[in-house]
C-alpha positions in Angstrom: 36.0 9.3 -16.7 35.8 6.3 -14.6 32.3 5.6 -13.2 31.9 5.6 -9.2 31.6 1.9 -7.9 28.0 1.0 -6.8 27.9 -0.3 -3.3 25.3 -1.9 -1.5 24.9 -1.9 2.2 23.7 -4.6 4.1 22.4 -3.9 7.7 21.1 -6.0 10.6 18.2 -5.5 12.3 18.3 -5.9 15.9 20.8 -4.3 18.1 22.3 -3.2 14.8 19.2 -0.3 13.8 16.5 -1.3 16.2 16.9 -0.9 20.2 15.8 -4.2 21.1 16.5 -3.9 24.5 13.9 -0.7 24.6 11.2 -2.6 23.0 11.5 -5.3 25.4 11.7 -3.9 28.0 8.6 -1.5 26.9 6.5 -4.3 26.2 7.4 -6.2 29.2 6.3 -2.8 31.3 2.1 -3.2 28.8 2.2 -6.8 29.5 3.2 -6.6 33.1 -0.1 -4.2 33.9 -2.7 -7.3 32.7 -0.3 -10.3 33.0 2.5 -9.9 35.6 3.1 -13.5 35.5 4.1 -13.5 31.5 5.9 -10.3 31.7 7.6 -12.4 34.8 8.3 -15.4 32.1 9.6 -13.0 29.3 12.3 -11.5 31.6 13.6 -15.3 32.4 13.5 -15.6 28.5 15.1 -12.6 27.7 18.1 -13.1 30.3 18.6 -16.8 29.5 19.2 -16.2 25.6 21.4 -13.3 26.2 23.3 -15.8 28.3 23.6 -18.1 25.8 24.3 -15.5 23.3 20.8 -16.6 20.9 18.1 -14.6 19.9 14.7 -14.6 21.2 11.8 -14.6 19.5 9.5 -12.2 22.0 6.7 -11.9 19.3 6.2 -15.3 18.4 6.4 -16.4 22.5 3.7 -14.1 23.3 1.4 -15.1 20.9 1.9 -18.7 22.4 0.5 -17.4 25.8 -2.2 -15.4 24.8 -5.1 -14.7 22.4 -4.3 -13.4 18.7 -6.5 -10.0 19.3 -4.5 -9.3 22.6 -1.1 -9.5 20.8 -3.0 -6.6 18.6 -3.3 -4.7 21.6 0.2 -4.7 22.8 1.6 -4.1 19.9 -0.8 -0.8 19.4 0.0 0.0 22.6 4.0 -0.1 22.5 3.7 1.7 18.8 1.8 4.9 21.1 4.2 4.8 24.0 7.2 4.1 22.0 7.6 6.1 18.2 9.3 4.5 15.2 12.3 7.5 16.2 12.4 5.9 19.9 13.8 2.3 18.9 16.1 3.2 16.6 19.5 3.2 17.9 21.8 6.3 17.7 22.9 6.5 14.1 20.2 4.4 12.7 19.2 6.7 10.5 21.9 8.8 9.9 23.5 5.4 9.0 20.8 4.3 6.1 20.8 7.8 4.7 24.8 7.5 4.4 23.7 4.2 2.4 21.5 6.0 0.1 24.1 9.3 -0.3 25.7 8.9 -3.8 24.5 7.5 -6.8 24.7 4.4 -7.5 24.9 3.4 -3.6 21.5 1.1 -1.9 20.9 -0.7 0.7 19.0 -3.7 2.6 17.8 -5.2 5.9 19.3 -8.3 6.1 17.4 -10.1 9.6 17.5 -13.3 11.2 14.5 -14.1 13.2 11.2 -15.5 13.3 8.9 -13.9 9.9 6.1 -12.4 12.2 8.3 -11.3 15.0 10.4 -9.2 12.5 7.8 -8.2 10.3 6.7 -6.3 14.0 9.9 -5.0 14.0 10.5 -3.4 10.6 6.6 -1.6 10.9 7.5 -0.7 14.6 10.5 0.9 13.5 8.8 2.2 10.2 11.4 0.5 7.9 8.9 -2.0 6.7 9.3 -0.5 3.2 13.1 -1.0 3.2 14.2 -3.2 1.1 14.4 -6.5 3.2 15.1 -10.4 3.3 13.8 -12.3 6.6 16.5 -15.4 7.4 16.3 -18.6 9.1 19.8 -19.0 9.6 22.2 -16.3 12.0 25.2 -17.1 9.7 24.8 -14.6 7.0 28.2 -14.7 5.9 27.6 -17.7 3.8 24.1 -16.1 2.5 26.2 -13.0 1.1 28.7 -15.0 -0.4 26.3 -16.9 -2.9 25.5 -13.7 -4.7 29.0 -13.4 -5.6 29.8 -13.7 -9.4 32.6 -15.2 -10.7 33.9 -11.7 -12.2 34.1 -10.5 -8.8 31.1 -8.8 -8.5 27.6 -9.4 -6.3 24.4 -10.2 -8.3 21.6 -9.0 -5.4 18.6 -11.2 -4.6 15.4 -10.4 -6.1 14.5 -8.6 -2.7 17.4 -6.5 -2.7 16.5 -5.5 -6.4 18.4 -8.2 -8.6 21.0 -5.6 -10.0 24.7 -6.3 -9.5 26.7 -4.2 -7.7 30.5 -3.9 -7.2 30.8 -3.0 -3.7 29.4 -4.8 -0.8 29.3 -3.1 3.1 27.6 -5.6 5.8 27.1 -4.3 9.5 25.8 -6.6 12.3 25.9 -7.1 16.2 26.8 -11.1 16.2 30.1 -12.8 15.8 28.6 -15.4 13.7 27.0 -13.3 11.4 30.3 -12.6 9.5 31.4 -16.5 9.4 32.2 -17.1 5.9 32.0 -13.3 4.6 34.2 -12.8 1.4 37.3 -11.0 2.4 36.3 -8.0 -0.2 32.9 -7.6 1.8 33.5 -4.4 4.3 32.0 -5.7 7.7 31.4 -4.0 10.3 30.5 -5.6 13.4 28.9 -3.3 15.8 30.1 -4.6 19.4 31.0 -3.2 22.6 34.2 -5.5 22.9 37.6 -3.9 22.6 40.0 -5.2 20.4 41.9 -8.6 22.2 39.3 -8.1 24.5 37.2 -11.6 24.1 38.2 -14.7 22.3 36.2 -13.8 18.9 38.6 -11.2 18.4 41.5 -14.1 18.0 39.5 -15.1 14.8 38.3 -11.9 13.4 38.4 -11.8 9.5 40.6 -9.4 7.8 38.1 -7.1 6.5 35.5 -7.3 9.3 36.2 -4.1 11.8 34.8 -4.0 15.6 33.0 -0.5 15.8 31.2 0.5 19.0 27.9 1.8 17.5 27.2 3.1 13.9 28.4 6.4 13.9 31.8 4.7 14.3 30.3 3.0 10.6 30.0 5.8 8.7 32.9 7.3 10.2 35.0 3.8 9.4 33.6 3.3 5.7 34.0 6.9 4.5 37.8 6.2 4.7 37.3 3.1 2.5 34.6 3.5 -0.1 35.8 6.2 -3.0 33.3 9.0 -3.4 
């Protein structure tokens, strides 16, 4: 009998599990009731990188405008207000228990961002003891593809266990993300664009599907992964 493929799954962080626009907009709400000025400065932050489609850092330009012990505070206070269950998004966790449902199948939070903002993150969340890798660079494509042996197969970094694995799935909110993804990588790119509805579409890969939130994942990869 032929063994099952193992299959690991790779999943973003924010806006892919994590509700960022809830946790913003929860600590903007703390912040606002001692420092309506910063709170003020944050929104301008907040809509200016969403205009230019970047990611901001909200941690690490908080901690710039206040004392160490205050950031403390905030973030105790958003962990009370908001529960781990509260900023996931819909599916989040029906999604990373569908990556751990058959044997031989794992999986990994793969995040772009500043190290202290997502190490927030992944504790505020509770998925800080997910297996995880913290990037400097938004293109990820190019990251996966240097595990890829020359047999076909991925060998995993240290921090996503080191084993090789024949199957790789990869879901994440930005365009970029999937520039220079293998074409046997299953992507998912979780977006609310409609197909030929923005230019990126033009120059959508192959095997990188637009889903509109990760139930549409699951639903997607359990017509391509044999189990």
């Amino acid at each position: 009998m032929k063994a099952s493929p193992t299959v690991f799954h790779i999943l973003d962080l924010d806006r892919t599990l994590l509700d960022t626009s809830k946790l913003a907009h929860h600590l903007k709400e703390i912040i606002a009731r001692r420092d309506p000025e910063l709170a003020s400065a944050i929104g301008v932050q907040i809509t200016q990188h969403l205009k230019e489609g970047t990611s901001f850092f909200i941690f690490q330009y908080i901690a710039e405008h206040i004392h160490h012990d205050q950031l403390e505070r905030y973030i105790n206070e958003l962990n009370y207000i908001a529960p781990a269950s509260e900023l996931l998004l819909p599916g989040a966790s029906e999604r990373i228990a569908f990556a751990k449902s058959q044997p031989g199948w794992s999986m990994g939070i793969l995040t772009y961002g500043a190290p202290r903002d997502q190490k927030i993150k992944l504790k505020l969340t509770g998925l800080q003891m997910e297996r995880h890798i913290i990037t400097d660079t938004p293109k990820k494509g190019s990251i996966i593809a240097s595990w890829k042996l020359p047999n076909g197969k991925y060998k995993l970094p240290i921090e996503f266990g080191g084993h090789t694995v024949d199957q790789l799935t990869f879901d994440d909110d930005k365009f970029i993300a999937f520039k220079d993804l293998p074409g046997d990588v299953l992507g998912q790119w979780v977006t609310h664009a409609s197909i030929g509805g923005t230019n990126d579409m033009k120059h959508l890969a192959a095997n990188v599907r637009p889903v509109p939130n990760l139930e549409a994942s699951i639903k997607y990869l359990k017509t391509k992964l044999v189990f």
